[in-house]
C-alpha positions as CSV (number, residue, x, y, z in Angstrom):
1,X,0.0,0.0,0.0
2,X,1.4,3.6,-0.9
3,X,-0.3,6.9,-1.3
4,X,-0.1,10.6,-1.3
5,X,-2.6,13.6,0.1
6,X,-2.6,16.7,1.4
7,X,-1.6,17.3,4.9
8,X,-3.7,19.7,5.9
9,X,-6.9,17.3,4.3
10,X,-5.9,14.4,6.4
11,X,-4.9,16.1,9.5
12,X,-9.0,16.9,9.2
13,X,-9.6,13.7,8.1
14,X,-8.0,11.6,11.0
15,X,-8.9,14.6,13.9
16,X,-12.7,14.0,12.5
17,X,-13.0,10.3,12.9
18,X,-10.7,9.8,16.1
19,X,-12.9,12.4,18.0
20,X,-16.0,10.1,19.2
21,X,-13.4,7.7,20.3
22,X,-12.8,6.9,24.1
23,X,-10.0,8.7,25.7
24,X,-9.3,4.7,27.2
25,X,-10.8,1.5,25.6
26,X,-10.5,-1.9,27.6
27,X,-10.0,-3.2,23.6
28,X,-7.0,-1.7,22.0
29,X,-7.7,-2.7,18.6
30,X,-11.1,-0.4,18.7
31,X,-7.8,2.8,19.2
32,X,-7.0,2.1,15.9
33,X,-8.2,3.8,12.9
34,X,-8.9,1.8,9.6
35,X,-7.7,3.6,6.6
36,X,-8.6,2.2,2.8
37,X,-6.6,3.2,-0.2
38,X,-8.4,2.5,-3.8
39,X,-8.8,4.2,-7.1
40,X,-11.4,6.4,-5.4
41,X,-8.9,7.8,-3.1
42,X,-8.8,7.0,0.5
43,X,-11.2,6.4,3.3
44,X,-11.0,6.7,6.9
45,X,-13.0,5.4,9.6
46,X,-13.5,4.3,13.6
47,X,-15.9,2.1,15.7
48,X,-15.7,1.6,19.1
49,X,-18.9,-0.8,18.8
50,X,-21.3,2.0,20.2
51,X,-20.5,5.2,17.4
52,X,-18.7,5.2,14.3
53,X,-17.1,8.0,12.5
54,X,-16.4,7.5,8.6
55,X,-15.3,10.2,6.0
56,X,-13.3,9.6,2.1
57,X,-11.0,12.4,0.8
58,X,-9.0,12.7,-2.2
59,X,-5.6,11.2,-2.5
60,X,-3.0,9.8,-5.0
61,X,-3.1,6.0,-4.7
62,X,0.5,4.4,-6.1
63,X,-0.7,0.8,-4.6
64,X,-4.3,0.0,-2.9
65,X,-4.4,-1.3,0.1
66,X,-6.0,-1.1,4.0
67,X,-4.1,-0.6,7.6
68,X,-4.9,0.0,10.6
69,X,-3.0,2.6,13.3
70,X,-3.1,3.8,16.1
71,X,-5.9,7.0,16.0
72,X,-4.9,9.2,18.3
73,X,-0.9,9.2,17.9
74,X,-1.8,9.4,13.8
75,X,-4.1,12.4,14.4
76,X,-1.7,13.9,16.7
77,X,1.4,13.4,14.2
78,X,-0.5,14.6,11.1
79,X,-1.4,17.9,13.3
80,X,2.3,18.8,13.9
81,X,3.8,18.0,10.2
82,X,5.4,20.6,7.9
83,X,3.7,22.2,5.2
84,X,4.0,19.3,2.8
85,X,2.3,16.7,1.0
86,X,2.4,13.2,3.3
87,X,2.9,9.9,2.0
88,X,2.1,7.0,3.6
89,X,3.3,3.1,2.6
90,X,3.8,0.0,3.9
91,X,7.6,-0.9,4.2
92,X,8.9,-4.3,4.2
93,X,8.7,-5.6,7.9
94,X,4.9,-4.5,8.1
95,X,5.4,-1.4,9.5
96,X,3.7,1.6,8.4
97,X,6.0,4.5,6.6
98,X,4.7,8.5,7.4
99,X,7.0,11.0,5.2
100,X,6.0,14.4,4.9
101,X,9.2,16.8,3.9
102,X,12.2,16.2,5.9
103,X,10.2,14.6,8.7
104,X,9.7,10.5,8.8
105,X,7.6,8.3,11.1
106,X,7.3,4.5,11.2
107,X,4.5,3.5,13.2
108,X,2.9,-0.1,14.4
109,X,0.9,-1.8,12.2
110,X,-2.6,-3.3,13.5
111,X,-3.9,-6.4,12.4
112,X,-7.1,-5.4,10.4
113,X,-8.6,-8.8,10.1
114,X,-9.2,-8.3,14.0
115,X,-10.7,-4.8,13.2
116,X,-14.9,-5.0,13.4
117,X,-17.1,-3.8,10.3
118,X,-18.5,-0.3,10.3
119,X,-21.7,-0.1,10.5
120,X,-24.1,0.4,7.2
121,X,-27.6,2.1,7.3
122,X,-29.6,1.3,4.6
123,X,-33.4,2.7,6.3
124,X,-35.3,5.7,6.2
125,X,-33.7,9.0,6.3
126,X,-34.6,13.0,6.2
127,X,-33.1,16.1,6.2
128,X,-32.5,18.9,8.5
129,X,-31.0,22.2,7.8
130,X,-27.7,21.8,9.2
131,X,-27.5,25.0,11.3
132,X,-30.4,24.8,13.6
133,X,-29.5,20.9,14.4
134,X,-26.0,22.2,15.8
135,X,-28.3,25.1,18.1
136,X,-30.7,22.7,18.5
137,X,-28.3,20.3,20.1
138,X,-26.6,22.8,22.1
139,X,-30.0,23.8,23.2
140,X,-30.7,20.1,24.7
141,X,-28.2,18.3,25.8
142,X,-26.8,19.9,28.4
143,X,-29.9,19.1,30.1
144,X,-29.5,14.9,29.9
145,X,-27.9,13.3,33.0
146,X,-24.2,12.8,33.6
147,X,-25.2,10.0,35.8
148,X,-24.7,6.3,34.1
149,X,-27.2,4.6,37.0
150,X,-29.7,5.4,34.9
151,X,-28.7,5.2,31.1
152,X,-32.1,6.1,29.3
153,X,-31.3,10.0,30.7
154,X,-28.3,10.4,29.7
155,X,-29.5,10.4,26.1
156,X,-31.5,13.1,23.8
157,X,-34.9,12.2,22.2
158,X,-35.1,12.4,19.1
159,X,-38.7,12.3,17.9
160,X,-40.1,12.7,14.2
161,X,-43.5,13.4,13.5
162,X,-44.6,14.9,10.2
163,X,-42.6,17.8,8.8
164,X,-40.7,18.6,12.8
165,X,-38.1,16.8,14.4
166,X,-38.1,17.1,18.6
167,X,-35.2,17.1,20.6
168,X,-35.8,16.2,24.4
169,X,-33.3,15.4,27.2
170,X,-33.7,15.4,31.6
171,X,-32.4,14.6,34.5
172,X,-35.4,14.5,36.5
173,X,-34.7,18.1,37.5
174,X,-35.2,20.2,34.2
175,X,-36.3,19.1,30.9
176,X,-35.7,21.1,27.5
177,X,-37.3,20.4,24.5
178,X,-36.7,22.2,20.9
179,X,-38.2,21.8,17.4
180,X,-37.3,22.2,13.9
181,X,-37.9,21.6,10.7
182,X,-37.7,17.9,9.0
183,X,-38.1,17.1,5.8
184,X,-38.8,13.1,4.8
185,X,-38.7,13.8,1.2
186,X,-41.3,12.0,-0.8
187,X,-41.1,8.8,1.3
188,X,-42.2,11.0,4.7
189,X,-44.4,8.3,6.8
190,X,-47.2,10.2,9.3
191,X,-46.1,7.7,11.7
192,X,-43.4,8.9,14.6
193,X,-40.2,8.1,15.0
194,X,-37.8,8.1,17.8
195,X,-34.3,7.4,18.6
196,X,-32.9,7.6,22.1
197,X,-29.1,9.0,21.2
198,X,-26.3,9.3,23.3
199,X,-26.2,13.2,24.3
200,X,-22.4,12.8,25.1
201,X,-22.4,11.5,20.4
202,X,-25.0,13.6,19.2
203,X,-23.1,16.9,21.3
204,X,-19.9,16.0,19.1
205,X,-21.9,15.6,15.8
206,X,-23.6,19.5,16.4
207,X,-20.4,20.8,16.8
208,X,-18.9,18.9,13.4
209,X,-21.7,19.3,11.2
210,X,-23.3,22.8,12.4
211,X,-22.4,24.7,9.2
212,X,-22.7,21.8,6.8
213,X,-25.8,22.9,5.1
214,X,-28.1,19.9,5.4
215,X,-27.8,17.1,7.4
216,X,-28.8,13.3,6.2
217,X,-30.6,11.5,9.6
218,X,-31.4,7.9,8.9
219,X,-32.8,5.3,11.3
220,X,-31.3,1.3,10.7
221,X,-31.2,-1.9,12.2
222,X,-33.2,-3.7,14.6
223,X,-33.4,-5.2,18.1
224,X,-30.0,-4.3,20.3
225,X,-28.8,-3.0,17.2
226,X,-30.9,-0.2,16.6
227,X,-28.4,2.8,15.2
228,X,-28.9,6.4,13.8
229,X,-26.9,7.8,11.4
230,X,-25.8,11.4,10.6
231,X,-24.3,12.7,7.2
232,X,-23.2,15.6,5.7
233,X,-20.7,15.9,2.6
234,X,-18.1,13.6,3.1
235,X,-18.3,12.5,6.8
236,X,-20.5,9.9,8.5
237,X,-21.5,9.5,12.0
238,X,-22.9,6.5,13.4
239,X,-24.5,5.8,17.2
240,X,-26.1,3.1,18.9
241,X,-29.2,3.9,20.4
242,X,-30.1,3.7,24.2
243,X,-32.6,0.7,25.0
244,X,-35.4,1.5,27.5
245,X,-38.5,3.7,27.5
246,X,-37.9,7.8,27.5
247,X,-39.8,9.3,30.1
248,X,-42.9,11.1,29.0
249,X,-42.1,14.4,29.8
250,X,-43.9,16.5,26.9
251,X,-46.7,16.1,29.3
252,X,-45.2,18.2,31.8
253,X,-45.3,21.2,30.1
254,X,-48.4,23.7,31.0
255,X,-50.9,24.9,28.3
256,X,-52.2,28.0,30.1
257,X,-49.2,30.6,30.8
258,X,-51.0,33.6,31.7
259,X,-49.0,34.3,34.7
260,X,-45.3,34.6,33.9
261,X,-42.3,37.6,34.0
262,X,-40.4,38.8,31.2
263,X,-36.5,39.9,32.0
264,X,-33.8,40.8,30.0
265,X,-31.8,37.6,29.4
266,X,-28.0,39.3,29.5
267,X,-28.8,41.9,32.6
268,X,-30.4,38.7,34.5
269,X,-27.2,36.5,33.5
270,X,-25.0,39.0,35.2
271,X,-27.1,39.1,38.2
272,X,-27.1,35.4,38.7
273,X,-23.5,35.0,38.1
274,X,-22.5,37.8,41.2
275,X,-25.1,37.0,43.5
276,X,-24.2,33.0,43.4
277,X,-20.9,33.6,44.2
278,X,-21.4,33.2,47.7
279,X,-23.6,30.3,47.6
280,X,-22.4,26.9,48.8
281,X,-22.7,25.0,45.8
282,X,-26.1,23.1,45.9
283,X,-27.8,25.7,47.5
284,X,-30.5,27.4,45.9
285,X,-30.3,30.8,44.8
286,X,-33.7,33.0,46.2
287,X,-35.9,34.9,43.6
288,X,-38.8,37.0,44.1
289,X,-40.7,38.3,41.4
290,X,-42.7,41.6,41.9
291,X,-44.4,43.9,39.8
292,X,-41.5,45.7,38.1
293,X,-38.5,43.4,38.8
294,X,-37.0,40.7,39.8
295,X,-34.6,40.6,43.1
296,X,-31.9,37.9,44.4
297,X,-30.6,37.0,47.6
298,X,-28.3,34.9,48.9
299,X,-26.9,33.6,52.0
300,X,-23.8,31.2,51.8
301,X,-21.4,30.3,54.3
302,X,-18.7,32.9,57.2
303,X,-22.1,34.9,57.1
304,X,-21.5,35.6,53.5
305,X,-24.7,37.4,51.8
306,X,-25.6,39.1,48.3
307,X,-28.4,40.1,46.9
308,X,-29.4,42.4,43.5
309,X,-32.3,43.2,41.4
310,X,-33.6,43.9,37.9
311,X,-35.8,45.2,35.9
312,X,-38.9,42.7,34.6
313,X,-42.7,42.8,33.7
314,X,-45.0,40.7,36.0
315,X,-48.2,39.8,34.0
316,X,-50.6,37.7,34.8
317,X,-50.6,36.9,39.0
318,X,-49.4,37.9,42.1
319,X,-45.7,38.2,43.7
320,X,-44.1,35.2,43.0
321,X,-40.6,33.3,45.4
322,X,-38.9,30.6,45.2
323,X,-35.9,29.0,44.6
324,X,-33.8,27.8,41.4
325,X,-30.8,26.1,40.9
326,X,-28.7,28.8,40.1
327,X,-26.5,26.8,37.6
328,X,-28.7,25.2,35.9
329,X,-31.1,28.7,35.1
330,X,-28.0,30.2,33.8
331,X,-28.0,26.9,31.3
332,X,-31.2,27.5,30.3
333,X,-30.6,30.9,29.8
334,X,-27.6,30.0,27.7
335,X,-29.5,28.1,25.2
336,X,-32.7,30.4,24.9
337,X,-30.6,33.0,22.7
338,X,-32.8,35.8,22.6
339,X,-32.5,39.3,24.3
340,X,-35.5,38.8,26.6
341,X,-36.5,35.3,28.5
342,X,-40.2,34.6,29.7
343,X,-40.5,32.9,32.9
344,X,-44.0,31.2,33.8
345,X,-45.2,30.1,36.6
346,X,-46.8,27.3,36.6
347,X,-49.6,25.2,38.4
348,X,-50.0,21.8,40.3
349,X,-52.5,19.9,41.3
350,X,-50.5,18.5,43.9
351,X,-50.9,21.7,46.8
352,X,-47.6,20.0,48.6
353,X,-45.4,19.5,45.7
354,X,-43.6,22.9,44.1
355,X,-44.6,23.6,40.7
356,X,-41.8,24.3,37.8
357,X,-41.0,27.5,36.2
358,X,-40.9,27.4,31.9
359,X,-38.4,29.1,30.3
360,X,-38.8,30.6,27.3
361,X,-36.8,32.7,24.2
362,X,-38.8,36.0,24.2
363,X,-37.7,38.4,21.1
364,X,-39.0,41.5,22.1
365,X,-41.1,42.3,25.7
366,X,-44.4,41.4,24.6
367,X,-43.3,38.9,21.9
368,X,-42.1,35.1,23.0
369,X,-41.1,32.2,20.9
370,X,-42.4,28.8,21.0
371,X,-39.4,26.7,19.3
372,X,-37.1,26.1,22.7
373,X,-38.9,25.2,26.0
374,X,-37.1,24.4,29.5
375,X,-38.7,23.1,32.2
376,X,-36.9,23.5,36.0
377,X,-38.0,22.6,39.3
378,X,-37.1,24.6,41.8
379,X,-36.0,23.9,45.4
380,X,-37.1,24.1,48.6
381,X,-36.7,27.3,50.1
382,X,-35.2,26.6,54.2
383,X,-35.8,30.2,55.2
């Protein structure tokens, strides 16, 4: 095997497809990336059994052929080579050549036969602008648990019904949900979809694909081998969806939001950030809503206290406390990216159980938008 390509075009090549792979893996042959050389040029992929990455670029192919390296010392040697064309060939004893101007690397071959196939997805696929997938990740997933006890939270919903796709993630505390458009082509099915997907893969695949124009989702296989696949251009994601039954948490969010405050997203940011500062770290942070703002206090630890206000419109209902996880508002109001949030108070019809607050983008004071939702609990209030 023996080829030639442009650094800089496999250096983004090999960074791409090593990037879902596990920092450690108990199987070192799953470090390795496969790379194929043909008449078509070259193609690079890795599995670790649970996501794929796969992606062809142009190259000058002397002798076809397939190897298999180590990813992460490839990707970190084709990041730090001179401005050169690299060629790559097999030498005599097996091992595997890297020349790129005066500089020269042999690396360890890997036995490929030992390597496991990549994954193909041959169902049903649509298309989503590209853009608003990346936000609408960003949006979500910060919301799904970091907590493995329970694996079915620590993925995003994705749910397909008609021309919208859903995004959904919780941790029992806050739920956000965001929609956009999905298009199924001629082939769209009124029946939903849904694919539980790891938020940890589908985070990594918002931030690769974001400005690829549109974005190929397609749903394949069956059983414990249900996987989703994402592709734009010339690159390929592949996950393995999470088994088990997503909690039904669309049904948590109100229909009547009457009473609610609207604040300016940056100048209540701010606010949040100083007045949490002295604030043991799960404590809640104390808000009362009143007529014409919205004020903070704080009491943390060594007698430590803070406390601000700011401007906001109460419509709707009375003077409103309680408290919110300071860090996880500040999330929400992260991902609503608009320069005014709604905040709605909602009801229960449980008297001894705290109703959430939904937070919404509002564009202009008397103007919300309907496309990102976030759902938080707050927290019991000690004094």
């Amino acid at each position: 095997m023996k080829f030639h390509v442009n650094r800089d075009v496999f250096s983004e090549a090999v960074s791409f497809v090593v990037k879902l792979l596990p920092q450690r893996n108990p199987q070192p042959i799953l470090a390795g990336v496969l790379i194929e050389a043909s008449d078509q040029g070259l193609s690079l992929a890795a599995f670790d059994y649970e996501a794929s990455a796969r992606t062809t670029i142009e190259a000058t192919v002397d002798e076809p052929g397939t190897i298999l390296v180590h990813g992460r010392l490839l990707s970190e040697i084709a990041s730090r080579l001179p401005n050169a064309p690299i060629q790559i060939e097999v030498d005599a004893d097996g091992g595997i050549l890297l020349t790129c101007g005066s500089a020269r690397f042999t690396l360890a071959s890997m036995p490929v036969q030992e390597y496991p196939a990549i994954p193909e997805v041959t169902g049903e696929s649509g298309l989503v602008p590209a853009e608003d997938f990346g936000t609408a990740i960003a949006q979500v997933a910060f919301a799904a648990s970091r907590d493995d006890v329970t694996p079915v939270l620590t993925g995003v919903q994705l749910e397909v019904s008609g021309t919208r796709l859903s995004l959904v993630a919780t941790d029992r505390y806050r739920v956000a949900l965001r929609e956009i458009p999905w298009d199924g082509g001629t082939a769209a099915s009124e029946e939903s979809t849904a694919a539980l997907v790891p938020a940890r893969t589908l985070t990594e695949v918002g931030k690769t694909f974001a400005h690829s124009g549109d974005i190929s989702i397609a749903f394949s296989g069956s059983g414990d081998r249900e996987i989703i696949a994402f592709t734009a251009g010339n690159k390929t994601v592949t996950s393995l969806l999470i088994k088990g039954n997503f909690p039904p948490v669309r049904r948590l969010f109100p229909e009547q939001t009457e009473h609610h405050a609207v604040v300016n997203t940056a100048e209540l940011v701010e606010a949040v950030r100083r007045v949490s500062l002295v604030l043991d770290r799960s404590a809640p942070l104390r808000f009362t809503f009143g007529p014409d703002s919205v004020s903070m206090d704080a009491s943390g630890t060594e007698q430590a206290r803070a406390s601000e206000s700011v401007d906001a419109t109460l419509l709707g209902g009375d003077e409103v406390t309680l408290g919110l996880n300071p860090q996880y508002l500040l999330e929400s109001l992260g991902a609503v990216k608009s320069e005014f949030v709604r905040i709605t108070f909602t009801s229960s019809d449980n008297a001894n159980k705290l109703s959430p607050v939904l937070i919404t983008p509002q564009t202009s004071v008397d103007k919300d938008g309907e496309s990102f939702k976030y759902l938080l609990q707050p927290n019991l209030l000690l004094r």
